[in-house]
Rosetta silent file (secondary structure, phi, psi, omega in degrees, C-alpha in Angstrom):
SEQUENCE: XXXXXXXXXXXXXXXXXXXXXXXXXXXXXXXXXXXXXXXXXXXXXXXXXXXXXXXXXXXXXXXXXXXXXXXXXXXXXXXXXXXXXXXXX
SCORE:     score description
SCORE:     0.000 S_00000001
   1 L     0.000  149.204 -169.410  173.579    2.905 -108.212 S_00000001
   2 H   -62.682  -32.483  175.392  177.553    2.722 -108.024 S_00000001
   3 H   -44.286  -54.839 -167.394  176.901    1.657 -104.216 S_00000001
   4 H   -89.487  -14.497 -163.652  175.253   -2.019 -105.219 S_00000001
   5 H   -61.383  -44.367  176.316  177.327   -2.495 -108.241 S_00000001
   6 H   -77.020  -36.173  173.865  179.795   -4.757 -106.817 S_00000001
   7 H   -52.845  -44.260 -139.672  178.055   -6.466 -104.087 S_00000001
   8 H  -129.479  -60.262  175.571  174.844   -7.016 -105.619 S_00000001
   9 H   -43.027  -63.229 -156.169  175.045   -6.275 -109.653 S_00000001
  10 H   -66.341  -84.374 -178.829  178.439   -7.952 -110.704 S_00000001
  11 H   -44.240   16.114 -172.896  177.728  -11.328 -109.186 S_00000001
  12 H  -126.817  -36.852  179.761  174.252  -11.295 -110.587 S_00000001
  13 H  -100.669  -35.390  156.706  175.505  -10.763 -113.727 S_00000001
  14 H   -23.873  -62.229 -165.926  178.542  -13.434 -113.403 S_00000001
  15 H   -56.674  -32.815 -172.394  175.364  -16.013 -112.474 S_00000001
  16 H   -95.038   -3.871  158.103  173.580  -14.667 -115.520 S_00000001
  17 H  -101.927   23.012  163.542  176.215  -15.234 -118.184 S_00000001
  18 H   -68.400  -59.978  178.719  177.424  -18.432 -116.471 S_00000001
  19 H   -37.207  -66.262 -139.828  173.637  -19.267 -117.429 S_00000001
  20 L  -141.609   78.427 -154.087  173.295  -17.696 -120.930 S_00000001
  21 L  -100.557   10.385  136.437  176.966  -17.019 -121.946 S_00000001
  22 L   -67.586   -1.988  158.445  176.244  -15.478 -125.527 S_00000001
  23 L   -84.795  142.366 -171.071  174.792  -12.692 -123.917 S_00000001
  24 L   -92.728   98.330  179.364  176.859   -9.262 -124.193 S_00000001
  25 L  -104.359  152.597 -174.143  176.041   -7.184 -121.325 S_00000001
  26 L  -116.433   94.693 -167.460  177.258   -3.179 -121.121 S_00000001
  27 L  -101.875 -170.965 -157.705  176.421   -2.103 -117.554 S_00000001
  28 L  -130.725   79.712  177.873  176.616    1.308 -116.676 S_00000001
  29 L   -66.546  129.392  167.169  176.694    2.380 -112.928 S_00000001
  30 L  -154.502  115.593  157.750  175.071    5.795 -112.213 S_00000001
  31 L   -39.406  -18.152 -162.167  173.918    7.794 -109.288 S_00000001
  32 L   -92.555  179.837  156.970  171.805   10.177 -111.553 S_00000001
  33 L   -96.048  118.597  169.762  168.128    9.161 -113.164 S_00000001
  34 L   -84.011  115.075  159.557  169.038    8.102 -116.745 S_00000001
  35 L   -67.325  135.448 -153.895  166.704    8.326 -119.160 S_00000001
  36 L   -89.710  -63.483 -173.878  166.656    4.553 -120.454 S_00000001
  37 H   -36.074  -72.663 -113.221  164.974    5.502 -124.169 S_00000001
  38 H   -94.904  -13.164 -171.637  167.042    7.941 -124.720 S_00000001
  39 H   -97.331   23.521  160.325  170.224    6.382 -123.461 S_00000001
  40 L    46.819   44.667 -139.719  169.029    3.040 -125.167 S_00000001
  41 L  -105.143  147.862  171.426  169.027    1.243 -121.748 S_00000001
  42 L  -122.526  -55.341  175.679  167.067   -2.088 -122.071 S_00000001
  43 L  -111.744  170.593  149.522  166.856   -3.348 -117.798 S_00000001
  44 L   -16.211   -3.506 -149.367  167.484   -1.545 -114.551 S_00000001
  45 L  -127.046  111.476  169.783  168.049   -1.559 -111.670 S_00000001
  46 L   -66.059  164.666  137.436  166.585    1.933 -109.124 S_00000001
  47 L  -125.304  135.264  172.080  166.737    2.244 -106.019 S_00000001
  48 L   119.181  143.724 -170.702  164.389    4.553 -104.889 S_00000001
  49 L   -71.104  163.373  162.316  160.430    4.932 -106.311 S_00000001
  50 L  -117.875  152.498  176.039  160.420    5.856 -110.161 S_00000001
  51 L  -123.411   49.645  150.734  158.152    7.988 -111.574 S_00000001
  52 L  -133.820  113.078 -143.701  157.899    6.636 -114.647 S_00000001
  53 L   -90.130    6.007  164.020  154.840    4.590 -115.191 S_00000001
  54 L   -88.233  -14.459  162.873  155.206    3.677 -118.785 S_00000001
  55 L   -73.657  123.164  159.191  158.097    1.225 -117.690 S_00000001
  56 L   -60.790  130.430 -147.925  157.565   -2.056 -116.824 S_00000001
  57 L  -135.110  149.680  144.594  158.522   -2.047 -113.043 S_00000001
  58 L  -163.506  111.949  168.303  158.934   -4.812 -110.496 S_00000001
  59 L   -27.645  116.322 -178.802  160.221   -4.358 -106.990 S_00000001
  60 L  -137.377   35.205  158.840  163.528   -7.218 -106.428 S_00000001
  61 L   125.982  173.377 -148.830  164.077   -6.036 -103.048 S_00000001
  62 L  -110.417 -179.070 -177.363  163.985   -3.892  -99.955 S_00000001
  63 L  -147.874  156.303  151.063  167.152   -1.434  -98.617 S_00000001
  64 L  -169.166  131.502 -144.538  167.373    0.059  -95.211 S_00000001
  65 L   -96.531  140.587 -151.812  168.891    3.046  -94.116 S_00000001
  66 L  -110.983  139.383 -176.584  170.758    2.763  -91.338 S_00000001
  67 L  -107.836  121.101  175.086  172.282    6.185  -89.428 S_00000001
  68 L  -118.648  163.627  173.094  175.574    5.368  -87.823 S_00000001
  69 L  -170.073  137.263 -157.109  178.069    7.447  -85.839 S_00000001
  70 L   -72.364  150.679 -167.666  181.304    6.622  -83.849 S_00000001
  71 H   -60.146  -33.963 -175.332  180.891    7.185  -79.884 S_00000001
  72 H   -56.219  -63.396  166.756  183.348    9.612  -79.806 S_00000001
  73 H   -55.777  -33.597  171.170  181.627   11.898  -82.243 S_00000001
  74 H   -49.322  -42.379  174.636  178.715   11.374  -80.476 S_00000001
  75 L   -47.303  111.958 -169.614  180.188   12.528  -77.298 S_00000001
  76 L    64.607  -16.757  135.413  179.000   15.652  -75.791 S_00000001
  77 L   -85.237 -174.214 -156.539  176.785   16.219  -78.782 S_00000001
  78 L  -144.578  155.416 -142.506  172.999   16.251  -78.709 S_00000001
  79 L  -105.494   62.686  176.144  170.715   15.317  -81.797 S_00000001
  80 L   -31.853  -53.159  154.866  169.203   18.585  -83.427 S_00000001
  81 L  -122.277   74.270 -176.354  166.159   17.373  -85.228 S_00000001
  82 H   -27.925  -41.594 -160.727  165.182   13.651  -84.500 S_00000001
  83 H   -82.889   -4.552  149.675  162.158   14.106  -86.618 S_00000001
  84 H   -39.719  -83.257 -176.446  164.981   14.536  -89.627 S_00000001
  85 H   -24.400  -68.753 -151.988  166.613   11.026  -88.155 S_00000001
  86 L   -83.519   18.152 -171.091  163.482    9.831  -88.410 S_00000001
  87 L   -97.259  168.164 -177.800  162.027   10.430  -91.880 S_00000001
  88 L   -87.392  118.153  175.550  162.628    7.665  -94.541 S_00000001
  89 L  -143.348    0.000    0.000  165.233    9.338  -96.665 S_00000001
């Protein structure tokens, strides 16, 4: 996702051609689900479950989504469906 690429991606890939610096890598940031075959994608990285179980999968960490809002906006409103707030989404 375009969200992690610089925090989390780039400097993960800096460490891994520091490592192994004849590798070429082409990364791609995308919000959408790519198909990797047909886009000729060799790794990864989701966020989010996939539901496609012919891919070798392995969970490399957890996210959590955090709801923020400034006091002001907050002020004199009142929280229409908590049970929204509160689903994992």
């Amino acid at each position: 996702p375009n969200a992690l690429m610089e925090s989390l991606v780039t400097p993960a890939i800096a460490a891994l051609l520091k490592a192994h610096p004849l590798l070429e890598p082409e990364l791609v940031a995308s919000d959408l689900h790519l198909d990797l075959f047909a886009k000729d994608i060799d790794l990864a990285i989701r966020v989010g479950p996939s539901k496609e179980s012919s891919l070798k999968q392995r969970r490399i960490g957890q996210f959590r989504d955090v709801l923020c809002a400034h006091h002001r906006y907050m002020n004199g409103r009142t929280i229409q469906n908590a049970s929204y707030i509160a689903n994992a989404w």
